[in-house]
C-alpha positions in Angstrom: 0.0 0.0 0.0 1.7 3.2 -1.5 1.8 5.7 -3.7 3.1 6.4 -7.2 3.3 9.1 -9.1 6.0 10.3 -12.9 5.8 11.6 -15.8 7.1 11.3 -19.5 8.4 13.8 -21.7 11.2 16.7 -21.7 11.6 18.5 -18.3 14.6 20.1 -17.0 15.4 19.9 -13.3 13.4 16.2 -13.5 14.5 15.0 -10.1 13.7 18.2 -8.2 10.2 18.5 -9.7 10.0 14.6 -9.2 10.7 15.4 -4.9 8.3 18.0 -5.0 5.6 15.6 -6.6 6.5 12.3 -4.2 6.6 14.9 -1.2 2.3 15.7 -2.2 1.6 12.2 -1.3 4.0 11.4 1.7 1.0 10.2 4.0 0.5 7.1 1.1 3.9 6.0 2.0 6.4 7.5 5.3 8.4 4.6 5.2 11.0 5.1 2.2 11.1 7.0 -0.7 12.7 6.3 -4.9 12.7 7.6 -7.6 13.7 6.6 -11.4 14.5 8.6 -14.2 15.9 9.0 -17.4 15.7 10.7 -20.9 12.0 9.4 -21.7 10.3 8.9 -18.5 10.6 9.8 -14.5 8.8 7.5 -12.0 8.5 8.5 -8.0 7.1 6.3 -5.3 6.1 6.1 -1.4 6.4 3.1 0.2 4.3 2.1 3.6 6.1 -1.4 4.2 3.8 -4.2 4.5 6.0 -7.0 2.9 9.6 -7.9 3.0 10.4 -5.0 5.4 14.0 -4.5 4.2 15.3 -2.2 1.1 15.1 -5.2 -1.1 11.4 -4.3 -1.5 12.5 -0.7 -1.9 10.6 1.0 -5.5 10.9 2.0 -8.5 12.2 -2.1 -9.0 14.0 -3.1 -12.1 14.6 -6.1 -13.7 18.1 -7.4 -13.8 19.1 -5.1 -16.8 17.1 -2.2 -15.9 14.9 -2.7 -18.7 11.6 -3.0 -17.4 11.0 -0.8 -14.1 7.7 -1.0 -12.7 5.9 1.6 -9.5 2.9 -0.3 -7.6 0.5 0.7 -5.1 -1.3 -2.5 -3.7 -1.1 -5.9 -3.2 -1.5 -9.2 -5.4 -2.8 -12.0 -3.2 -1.3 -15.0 -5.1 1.7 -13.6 -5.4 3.4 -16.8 -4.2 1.6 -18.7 -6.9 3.0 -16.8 -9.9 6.3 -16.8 -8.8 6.2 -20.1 -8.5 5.2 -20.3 -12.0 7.4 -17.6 -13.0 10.5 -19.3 -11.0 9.7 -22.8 -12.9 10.0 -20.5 -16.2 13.5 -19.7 -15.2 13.2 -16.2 -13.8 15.2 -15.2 -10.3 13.6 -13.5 -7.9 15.7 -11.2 -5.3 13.3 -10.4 -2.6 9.7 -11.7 -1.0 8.1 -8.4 -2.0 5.1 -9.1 -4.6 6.4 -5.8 -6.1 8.9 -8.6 -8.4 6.3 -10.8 -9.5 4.9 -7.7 -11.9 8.4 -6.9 -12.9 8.9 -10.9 -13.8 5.4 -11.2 -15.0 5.7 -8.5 -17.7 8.6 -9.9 -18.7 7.2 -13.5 -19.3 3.5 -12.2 -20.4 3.7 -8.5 -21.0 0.1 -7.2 -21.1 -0.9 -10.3 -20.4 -0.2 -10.2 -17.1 -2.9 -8.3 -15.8 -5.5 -11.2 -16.6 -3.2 -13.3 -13.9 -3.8 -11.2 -11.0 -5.8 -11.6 -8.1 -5.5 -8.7 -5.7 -5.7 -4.7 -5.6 -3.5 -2.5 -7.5 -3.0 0.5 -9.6 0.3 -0.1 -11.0 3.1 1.3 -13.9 5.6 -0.8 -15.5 8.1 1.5 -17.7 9.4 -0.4 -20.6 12.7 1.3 -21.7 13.8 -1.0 -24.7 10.5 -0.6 -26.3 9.4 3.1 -24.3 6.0 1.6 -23.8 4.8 2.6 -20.9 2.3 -0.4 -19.1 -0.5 0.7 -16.5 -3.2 -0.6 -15.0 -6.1 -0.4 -12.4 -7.6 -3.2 -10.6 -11.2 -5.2 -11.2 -12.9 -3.3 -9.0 -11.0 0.2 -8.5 -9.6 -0.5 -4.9 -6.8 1.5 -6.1 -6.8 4.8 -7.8 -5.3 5.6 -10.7 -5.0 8.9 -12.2 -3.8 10.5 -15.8 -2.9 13.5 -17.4 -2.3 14.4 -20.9 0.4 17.3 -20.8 -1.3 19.8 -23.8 0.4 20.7 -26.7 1.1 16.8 -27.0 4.4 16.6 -24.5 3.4 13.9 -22.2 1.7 12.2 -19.7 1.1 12.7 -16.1 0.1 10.3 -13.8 -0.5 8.7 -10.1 -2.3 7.5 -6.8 -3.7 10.9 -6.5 -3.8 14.2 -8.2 -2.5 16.7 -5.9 0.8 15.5 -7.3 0.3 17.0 -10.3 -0.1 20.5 -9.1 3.9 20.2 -8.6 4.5 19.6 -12.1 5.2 22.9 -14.2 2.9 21.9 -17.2 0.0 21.2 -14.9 -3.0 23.2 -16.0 -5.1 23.7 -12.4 -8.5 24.3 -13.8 -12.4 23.5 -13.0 -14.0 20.7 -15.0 -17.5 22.5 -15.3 -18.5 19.3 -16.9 -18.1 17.6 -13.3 -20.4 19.4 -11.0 -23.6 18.7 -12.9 -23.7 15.3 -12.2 -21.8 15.3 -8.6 -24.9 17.1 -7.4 -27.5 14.3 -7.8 -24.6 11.3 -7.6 -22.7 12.6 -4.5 -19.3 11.7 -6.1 -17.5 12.2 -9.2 -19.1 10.2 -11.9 -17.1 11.0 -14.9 -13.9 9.1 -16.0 -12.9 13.4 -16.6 -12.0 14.4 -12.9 -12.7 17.6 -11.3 -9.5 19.0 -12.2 -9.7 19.8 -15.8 -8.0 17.4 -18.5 -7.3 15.4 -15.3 -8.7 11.7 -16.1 -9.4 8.4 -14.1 -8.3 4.7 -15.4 -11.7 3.4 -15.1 -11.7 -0.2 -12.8 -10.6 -3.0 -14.8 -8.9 -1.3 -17.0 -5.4 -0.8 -18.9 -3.6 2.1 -20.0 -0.4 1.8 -23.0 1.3 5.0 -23.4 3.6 4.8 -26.5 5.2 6.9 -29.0 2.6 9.6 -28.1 -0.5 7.6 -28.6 -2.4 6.7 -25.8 -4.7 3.6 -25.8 -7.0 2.3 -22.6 -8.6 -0.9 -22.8 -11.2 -3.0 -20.6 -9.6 -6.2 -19.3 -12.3 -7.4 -17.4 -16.1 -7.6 -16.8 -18.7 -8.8 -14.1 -20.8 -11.5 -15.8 -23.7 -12.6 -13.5 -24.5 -16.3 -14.6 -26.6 -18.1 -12.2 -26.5 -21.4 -11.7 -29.4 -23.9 -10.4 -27.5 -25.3 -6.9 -28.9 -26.3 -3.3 -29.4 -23.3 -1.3 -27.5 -25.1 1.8 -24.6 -26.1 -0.5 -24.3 -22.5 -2.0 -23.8 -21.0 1.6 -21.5 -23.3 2.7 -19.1 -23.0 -0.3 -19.9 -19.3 0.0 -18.5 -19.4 3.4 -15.4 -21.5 2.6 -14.2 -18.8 -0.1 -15.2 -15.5 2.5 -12.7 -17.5 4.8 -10.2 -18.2 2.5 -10.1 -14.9 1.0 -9.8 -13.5 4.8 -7.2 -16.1 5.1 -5.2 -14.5 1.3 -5.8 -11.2 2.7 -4.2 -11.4 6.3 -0.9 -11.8 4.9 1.2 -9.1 6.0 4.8 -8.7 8.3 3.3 -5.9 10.3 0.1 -5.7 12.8 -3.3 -6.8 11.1 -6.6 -5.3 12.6 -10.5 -4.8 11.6 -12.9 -1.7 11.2 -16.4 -2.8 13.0 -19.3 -2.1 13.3 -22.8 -3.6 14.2 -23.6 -4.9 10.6 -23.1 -8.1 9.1 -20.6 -7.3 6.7 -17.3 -5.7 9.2 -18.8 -8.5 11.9 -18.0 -11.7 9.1 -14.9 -10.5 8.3 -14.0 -10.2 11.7 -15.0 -13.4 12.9 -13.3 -15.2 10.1 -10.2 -12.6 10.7 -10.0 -13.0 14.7 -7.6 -9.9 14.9 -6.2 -8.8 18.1 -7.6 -5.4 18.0 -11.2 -4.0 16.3 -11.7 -0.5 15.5 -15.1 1.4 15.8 -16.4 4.9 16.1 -19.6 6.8 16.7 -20.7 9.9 17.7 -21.6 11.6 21.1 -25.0 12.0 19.7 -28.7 10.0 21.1 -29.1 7.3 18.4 -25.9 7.9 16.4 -23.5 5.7 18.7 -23.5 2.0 17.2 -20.5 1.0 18.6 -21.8 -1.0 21.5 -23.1 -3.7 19.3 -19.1 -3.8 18.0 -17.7 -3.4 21.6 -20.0 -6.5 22.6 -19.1 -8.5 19.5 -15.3 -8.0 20.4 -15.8 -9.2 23.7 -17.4 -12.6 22.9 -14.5 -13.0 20.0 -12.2 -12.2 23.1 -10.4 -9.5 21.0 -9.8 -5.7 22.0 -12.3 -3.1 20.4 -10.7 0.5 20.4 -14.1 3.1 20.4 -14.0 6.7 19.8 -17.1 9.2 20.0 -16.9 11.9 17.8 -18.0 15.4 18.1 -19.4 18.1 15.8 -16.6 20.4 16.1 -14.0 18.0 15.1 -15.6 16.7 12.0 -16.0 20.2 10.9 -12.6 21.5 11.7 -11.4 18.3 9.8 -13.6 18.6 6.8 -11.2 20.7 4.6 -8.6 18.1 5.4 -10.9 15.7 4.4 -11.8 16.8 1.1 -7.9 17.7 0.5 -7.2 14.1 1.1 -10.3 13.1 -1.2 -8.7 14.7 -3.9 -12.3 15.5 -5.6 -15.6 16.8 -3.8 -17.1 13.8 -2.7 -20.3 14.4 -0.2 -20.7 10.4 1.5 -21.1 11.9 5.2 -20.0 8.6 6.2 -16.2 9.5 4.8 -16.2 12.1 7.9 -16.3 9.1 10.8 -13.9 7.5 8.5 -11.7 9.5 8.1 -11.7 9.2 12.2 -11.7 5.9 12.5 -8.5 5.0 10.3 -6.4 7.4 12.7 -7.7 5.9 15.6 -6.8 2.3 14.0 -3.2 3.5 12.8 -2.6 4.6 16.4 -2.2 0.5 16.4 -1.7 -1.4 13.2 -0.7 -0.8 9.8 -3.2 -2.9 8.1 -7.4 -2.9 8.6 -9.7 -5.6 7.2 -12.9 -4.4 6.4 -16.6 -5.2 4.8 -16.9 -3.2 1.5 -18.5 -4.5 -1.5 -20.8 -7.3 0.3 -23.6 -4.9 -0.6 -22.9 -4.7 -4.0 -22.0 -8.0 -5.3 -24.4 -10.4 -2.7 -27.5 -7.5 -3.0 -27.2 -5.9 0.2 -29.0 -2.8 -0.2 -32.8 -1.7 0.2 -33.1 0.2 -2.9 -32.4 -3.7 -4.6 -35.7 -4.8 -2.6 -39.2 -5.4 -3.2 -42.2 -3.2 -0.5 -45.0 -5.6 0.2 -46.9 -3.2 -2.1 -44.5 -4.2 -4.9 -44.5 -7.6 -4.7 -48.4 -7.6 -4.5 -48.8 -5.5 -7.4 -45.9 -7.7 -9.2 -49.0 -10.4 -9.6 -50.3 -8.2 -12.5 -49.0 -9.4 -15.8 -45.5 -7.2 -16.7 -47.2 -6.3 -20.0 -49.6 -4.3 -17.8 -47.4 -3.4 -15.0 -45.0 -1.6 -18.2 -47.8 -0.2 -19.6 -48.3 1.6 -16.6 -44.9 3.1 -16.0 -44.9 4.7 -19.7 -47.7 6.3 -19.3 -46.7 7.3 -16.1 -43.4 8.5 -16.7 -44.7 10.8 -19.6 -47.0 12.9 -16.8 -46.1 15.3 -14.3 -45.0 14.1 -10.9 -47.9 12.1 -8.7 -48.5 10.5 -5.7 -47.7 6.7 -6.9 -45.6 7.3 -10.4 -42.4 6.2 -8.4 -44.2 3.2 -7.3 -45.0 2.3 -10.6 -42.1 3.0 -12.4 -40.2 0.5 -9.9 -42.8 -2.3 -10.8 -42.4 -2.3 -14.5 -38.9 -4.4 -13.4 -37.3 -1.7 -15.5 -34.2 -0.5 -13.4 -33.3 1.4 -16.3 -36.3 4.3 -15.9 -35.8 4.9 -11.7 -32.4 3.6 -10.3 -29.8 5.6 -10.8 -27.0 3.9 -8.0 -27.3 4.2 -3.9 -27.4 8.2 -3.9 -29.3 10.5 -5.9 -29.1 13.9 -4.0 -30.5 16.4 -6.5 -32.9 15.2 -9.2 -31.6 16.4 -12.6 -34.0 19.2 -12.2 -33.2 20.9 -9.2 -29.5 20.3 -10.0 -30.2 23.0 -12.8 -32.3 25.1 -10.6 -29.2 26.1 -8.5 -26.7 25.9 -10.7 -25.2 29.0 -12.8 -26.0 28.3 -16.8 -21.9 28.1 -17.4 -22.9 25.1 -15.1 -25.8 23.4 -16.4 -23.4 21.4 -18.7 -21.4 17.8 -18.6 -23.5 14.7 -19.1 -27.1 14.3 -17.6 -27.1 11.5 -15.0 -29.4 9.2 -16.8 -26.9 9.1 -19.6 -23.9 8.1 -17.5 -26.5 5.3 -16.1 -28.0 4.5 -19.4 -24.3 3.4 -21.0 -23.7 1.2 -18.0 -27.1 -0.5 -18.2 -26.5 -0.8 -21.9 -24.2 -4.1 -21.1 -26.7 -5.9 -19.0 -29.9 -4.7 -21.2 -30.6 -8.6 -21.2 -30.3 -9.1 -17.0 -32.9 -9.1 -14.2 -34.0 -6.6 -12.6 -31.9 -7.1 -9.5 -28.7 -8.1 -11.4 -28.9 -4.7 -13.4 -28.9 -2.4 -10.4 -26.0 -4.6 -9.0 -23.9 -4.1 -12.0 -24.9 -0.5 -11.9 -23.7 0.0 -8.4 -20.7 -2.3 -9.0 -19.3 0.2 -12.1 -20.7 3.9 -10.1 -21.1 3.8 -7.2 -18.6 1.1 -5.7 -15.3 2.5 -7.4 -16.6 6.3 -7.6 -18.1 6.4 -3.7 -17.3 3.6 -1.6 -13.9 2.7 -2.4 -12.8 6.2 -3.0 -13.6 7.3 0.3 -12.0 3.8 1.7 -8.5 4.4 0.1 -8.3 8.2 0.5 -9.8 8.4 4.1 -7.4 5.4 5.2 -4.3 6.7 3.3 -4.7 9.9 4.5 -3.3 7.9 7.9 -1.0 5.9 6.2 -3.1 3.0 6.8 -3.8 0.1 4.6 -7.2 -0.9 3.7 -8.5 -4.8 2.7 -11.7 -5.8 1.2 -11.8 -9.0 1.1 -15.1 -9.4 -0.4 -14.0 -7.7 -3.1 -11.8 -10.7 -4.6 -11.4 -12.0 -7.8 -12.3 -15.0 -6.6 -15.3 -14.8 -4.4 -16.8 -12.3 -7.3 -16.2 -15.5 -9.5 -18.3 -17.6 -7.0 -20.9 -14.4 -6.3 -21.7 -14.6 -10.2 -23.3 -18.3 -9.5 -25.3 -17.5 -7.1 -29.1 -17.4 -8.3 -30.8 -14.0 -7.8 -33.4 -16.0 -5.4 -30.9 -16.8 -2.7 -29.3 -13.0 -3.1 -32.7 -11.2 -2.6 -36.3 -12.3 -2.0 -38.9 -9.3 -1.0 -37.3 -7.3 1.7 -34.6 -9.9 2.6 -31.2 -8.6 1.6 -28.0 -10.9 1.2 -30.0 -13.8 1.9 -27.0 -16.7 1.4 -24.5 -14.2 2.5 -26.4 -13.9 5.9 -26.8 -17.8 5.9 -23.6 -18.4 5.4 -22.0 -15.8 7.9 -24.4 -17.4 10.5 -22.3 -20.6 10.6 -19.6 -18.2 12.3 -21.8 -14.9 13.9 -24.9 -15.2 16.6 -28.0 -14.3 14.8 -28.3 -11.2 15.8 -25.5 -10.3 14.3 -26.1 -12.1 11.0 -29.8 -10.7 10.8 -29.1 -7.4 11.8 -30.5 -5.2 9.1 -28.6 -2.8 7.3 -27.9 0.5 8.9 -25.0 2.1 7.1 -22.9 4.6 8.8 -25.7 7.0 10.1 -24.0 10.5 10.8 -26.2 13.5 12.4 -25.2 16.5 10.0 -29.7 16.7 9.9 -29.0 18.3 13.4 -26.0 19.5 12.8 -27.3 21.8 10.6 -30.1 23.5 12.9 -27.8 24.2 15.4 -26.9 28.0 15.0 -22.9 27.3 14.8 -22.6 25.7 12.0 -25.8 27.1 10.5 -23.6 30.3 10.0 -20.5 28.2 9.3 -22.2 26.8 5.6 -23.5 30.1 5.3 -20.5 31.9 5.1 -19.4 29.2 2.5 -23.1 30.1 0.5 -23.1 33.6 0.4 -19.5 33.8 -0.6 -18.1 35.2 -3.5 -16.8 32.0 -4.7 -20.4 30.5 -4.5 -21.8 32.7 -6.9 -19.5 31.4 -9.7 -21.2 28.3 -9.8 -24.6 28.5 -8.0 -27.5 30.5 -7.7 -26.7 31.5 -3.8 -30.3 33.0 -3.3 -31.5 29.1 -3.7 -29.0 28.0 -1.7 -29.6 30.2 1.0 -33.2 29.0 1.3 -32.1 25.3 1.2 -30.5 26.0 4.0 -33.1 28.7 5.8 -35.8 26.0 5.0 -33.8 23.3 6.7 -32.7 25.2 10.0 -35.8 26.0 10.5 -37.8 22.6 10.0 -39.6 23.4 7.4 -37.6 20.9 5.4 -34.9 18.0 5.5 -32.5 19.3 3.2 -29.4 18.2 5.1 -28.1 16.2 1.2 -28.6 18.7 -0.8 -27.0 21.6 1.8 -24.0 18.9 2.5 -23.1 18.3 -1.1 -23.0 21.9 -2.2 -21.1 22.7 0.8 -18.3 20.0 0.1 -17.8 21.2 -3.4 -17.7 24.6 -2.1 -14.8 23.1 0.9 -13.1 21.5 -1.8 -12.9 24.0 -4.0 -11.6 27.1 -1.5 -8.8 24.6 -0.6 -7.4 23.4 -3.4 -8.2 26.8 -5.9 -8.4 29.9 -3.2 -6.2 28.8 -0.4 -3.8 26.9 -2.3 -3.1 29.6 -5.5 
């Protein structure tokens, strides 16, 4: 777990500039420092030592004759087994980092490689004979992976995060006014174009090959639900075996291992199959915002230590512009805030968390996946009918009961646009300056992903859509950034190559059924947690910025933000200004819409007013 960052093309003074740009993103990596350069291409890295300890493991690593040098932020889970295979090819291997198993691998496979690896990564390999440059981003976007094209055609930028490339003298820092437009109803960035201008991600499961000028990216990997007819007894149990051995592949580490936990299912499996020494939970000094009880009493009957924290208003605003520094882009989730808490409370005593992301999204965890007791009544009508319905009613105003029928025509496609929708597309205009009204609408970022599951159920389409937005733009964003902002490594080890293999099987019966969520997941997780714990349903990370926001503090704290002079670039600050009036004085909950505008408006005084 680290952090990379280079560039190609002519610069003078490459090393110094290179410092400057490793020094950005010291918190990925404290532990050592490298750097490789020469005429073509420079390459810096941060290392947090997780395995092999010593200088051997030490990056940028090079082959034996410095031909192929390779940066990598991660870590590949069967590493052992490929350099096994690599070792039975004839190659040497000089240290027991899993860095040299991509240096090796390209060697044997070239861009082959990536289809061997099981793991997390965002990773570059420079290849100097043929000045290819190799990168690539994980299956599920653990890692992040950012680019850069230099304009007037003299390069390419890229790394773990962006802030690096505000170092480099060709950096353009500008405003993507394509980017807010969607932000405001996704929450999160939702565009493979960044925030920053020109400034793009490598989408999840995907390549980049820079050469010769050209750049080409390429998809190297796809979810493909296929279910398969098996006993539902069977299915838990051999969906329990692979949850333990992917604990098991992701424990592996020479420094302390511990687990975030809370009172859900998800955290509580992993840490029952993990049995750490230590557990990690926070709340918040609030009446029905503490949940770390059920994790306290969870730790005690594992016999392993929970560390607690309560968390107070003040603190999470006097760390929000941190926060959204370390986010890199505006990113409104207000669970990233106790986050961002609890990974400096766990790096206060380990290096390494396990943790529960991504059981939602690939076993059908969440409510918006579920049927109402209404719905699956009115389901009995014949779906000719039911669609019937919906396209009549989606072509009238708003009424009491279109949503409802829109959801029964089993049509994902015309209502579900991911786990967040903050401002419908509508009101996202309404406060927004016309410079602003621009980028993509939301539906058509949804409609393209849909597009490659037209042929799915109903369920199995808003999985896959969660699984390519919301997953890698919102919940493993937050994870990587809040955690590596504490130079603290985060594992998911749901998120496997291998139990998503095994996920895929699993008929859409046994993953949802009316308003039971993660049905075999839950089955299978009670073979190792109590019931309560197995059955508990699904909370999230509740956080109390509703009353936050009616007290008068920090009432006039986002005010200051809405009437500034910054505000009125982008937003009509008469509208926001009742958003928030309405809310403080209960005559609305606008707490979303008032907490998203005011992170954009966070991010943006730190990284384009404070930071010139």
């Amino acid at each position: 777990m680290c952090g990379f960052i280079g560039f190609t093309g002519i610069l003078n003074s490459k090393e110094t500039v290179l410092q400057r740009m490793m020094d950005r993103i010291v918190h990925r990596g404290p532990d050592m420092g490298g750097m490789y350069t020469d005429e073509d291409v420079a390459l810096g890295f941060r290392r947090l030592s997780i395995l092999d300890l010593s200088e051997a493991g030490a990056q940028p690593m090079k082959n034996e004759d410095g031909t192929v040098i390779v940066t990598f932020n991660g870590e590949i889970y069967n590493f052992m087994d490929l350099r096994k295979e690599l070792e039975a090819k004839g190659h040497t291997f000089h240290c027991n980092a899993d860095t040299e198993v991509l240096v090796h691998g390209y060697e044997e496979w070239g861009i082959e490689l990536v289809y061997k690896l099981r793991g997390m990564y965002g990773f570059v390999i420079w290849d100097k004979e043929n000045k290819r440059l190799f990168g690539a981003r994980d299956i599920f976007g653990i890692k992040p992976f950012y680019y850069y094209p230099i304009p007037g055609n003299k390069g390419l930028l890229f790394g773990s995060e962006i802030k690096s490339f505000l170092e480099h003298p060709d950096f353009v820092k500008q405003v993507n006014e394509k980017a807010l437009r969607p932000y405001l109803t996704f929450q999160y960035s939702a565009t493979e174009e960044t925030f920053f201008k020109g400034v793009y991600k490598l989408p999840a499961a995907h390549y980049v090959v820079y050469e010769h000028g050209k750049l080409t990216i390429q998809r190297y990997w796809d979810c493909e639900f296929e279910p398969q007819e098996q006993d539902f007894e069977a299915c838990a149990d051999k969906l329990d075996e692979t949850v333990h051995e992917s604990v098991q592949a992701h424990r592996i580490a020479d420094v302390k291992v511990g687990s975030f936990l809370s009172g859900g299912v998800d955290s509580s499996y992993i840490t029952a199959c993990l049995m750490p020494d230590n557990t990690f939970s926070v709340g918040f000094d609030y009446h029905k915002f503490n949940e770390t009880n059920y994790a306290a009493e969870l730790s005690e009957k594992l016999g392993v230590t929970n560390y607690r924290k309560l968390l107070t208003a003040e603190e999470c605003f006097d760390a929000f512009p941190d926060i959204q520094y370390h986010m890199d882009e505006p990113q409104s989730n207000p669970s990233s805030v106790p986050l961002y808490f609890l990974a400096k409370l766990a790096r206060e005593h380990v290096t390494v968390v396990l943790s529960g992301e991504g059981a939602d999204e690939i076993f059908a965890g969440y409510e918006w996946y579920a049927d109402t007791p209404a719905m699956e009544k009115f389901k009995k009508v014949p779906r000719p009918v039911r669609r019937l319905a919906a396209d009549v009613a989606k072509k009238l105003p708003y009424f009491k009961g279109k949503n409802f029928l829109l959801k029964c025509s089993e049509r994902p496609e015309d209502y579900f646009m991911g786990q967040a929708l903050v401002f419908p597309e509508k009101e996202a205009e309404a406060v927004l300056k016309p410079a602003y009204r621009v980028g993509p609408a939301p539906r058509a970022l949804t409609d393209q992903v849909y597009a490659r599951v037209k042929d799915q159920d109903e369920v199995t389409k808003k999985q896959y859509l969660d699984m390519n937005l919301w997953l890698p733009g919102d919940i493993l964003l937050k994870a990587d950034k809040m955690c590596m902002a504490h130079s603290l490594e985060l594992r998911v080890p749901f998120l496997d190559k291998q139990v998503m293999e095994f996920a895929e099987t699993i008929p859409t019966r046994y993953r949802i059924h009316g308003t039971n969520t993660k049905i075999v997941m839950r089955h299978a997780a009670n073979k190792t947690l109590p019931d309560e714990w197995a059955n508990r349903p699904k909370k999230g990370f509740p956080v109390p910025i509703r009353y936050w926001l009616r007290e008068e503090k920090y009432y006039n704290l986002v005010k200051d933000y809405f009437t500034s002079d910054y505000a009125a670039i982008f937003f009509d600050t008469d509208a926001l200004m009742k958003l928030l009036d309405d809310h403080f004085h209960e005559k609305a909950n606008n707490q979303r819409k008032i907490w998203t505008v005011f992170t954009f408006l966070v991010w943006y005084k730190r990284f384009f007013i404070d930071e010139k």
